[in-house]
C-alpha positions in Angstrom: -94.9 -142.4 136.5 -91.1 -142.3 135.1 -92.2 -140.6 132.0 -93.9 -137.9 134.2 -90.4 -137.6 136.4 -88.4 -137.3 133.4 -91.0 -134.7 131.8 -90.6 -132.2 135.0 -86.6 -132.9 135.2 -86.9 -131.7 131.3 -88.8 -128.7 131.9 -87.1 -127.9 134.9 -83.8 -128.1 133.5 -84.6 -126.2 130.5 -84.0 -122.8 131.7 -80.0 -124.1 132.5 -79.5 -125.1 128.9 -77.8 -122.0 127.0 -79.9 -120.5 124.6 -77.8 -119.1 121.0 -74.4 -117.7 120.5 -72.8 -115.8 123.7 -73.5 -112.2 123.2 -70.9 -109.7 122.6 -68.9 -108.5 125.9 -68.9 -111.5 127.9 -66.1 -113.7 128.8 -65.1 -116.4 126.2 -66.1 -113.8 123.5 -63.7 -113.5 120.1 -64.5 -110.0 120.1 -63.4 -109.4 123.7 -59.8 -110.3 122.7 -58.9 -107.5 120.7 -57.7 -105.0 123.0 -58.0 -101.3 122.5 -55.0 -99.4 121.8 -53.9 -96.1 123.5 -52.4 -92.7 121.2 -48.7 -93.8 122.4 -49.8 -97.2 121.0 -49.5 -99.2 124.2 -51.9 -101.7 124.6 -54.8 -99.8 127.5 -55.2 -103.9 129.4 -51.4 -103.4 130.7 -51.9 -99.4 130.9 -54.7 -100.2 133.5 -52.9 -103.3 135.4 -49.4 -101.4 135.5 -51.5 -98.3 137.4 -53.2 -100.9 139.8 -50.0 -102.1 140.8 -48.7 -99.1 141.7 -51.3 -97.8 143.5 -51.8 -101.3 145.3 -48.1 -100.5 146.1 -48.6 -97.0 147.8 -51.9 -98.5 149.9 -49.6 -101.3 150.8 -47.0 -99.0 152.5 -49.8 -96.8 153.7 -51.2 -100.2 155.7 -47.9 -100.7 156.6 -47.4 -97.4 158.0 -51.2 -97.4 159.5 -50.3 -100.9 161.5 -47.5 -99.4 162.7 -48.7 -96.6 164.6 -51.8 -98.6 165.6 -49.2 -100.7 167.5 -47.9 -98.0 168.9 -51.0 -96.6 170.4 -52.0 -99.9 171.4 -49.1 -100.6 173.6 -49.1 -96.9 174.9 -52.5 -97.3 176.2 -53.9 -99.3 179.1 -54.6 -102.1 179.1 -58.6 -102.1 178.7 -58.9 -98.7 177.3 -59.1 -97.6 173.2 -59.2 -94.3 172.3 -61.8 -93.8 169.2 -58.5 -92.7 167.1 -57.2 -96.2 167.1 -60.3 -97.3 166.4 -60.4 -95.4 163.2 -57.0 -96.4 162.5 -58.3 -100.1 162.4 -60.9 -98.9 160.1 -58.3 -97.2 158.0 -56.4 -100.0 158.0 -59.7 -102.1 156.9 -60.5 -99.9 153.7 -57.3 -100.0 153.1 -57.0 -103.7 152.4 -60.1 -104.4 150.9 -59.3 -101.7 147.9 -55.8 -103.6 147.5 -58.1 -107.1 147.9 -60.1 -105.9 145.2 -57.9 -104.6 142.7 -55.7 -108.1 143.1 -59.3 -110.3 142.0 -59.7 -107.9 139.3 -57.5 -109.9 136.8 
């Protein structure tokens, strides 16, 4: 009965055990640290991440600007009525932060 337990743990398990070498192009590869080199000879890694941070800071102030005028028409309004622009403007303002969120997990 134990040998028949173990047996179907075995083969069971079997498909978790890695199988080789790691192939080329995934993390943890030696080949994957060399990083490619643009014509002015920086390195294209900190090329990429320098122009994610600067966009992430121009849809930062964008949000910024967004929440602002969101609160504006929010506290213009009544108090149980929403025009549809401020609803887009939360949208906005949604879109906004998952393409900063996104860019930040990146690296």
């Amino acid at each position: 009965m134990l040998r028949r337990l173990l047996t179907c743990l075995l083969f069971a398990a079997a498909p978790l055990i890695p199988q080789g070498p790691p192939r080329p192009g995934t993390r943890g590869d030696p080949l994957d640290q060399s990083d490619v080199k643009l014509p002015n000879g920086k390195s294209q890694a900190d090329a990429i991440i320098k122009a994610d941070y600067e966009r992430s800071l121009k849809d930062a102030a964008q949000l910024i600007e967004l929440a602002e005028q969101l609160k504006i028409d929010l506290e213009k309004n009544e108090r149980h009525i929403v025009s549809v622009g401020t609803i887009r403007k939360t949208e906005e303002i949604e879109k906004i932060a998952k393409r900063i969120r996104s860019r930040l997990k990146r690296f």
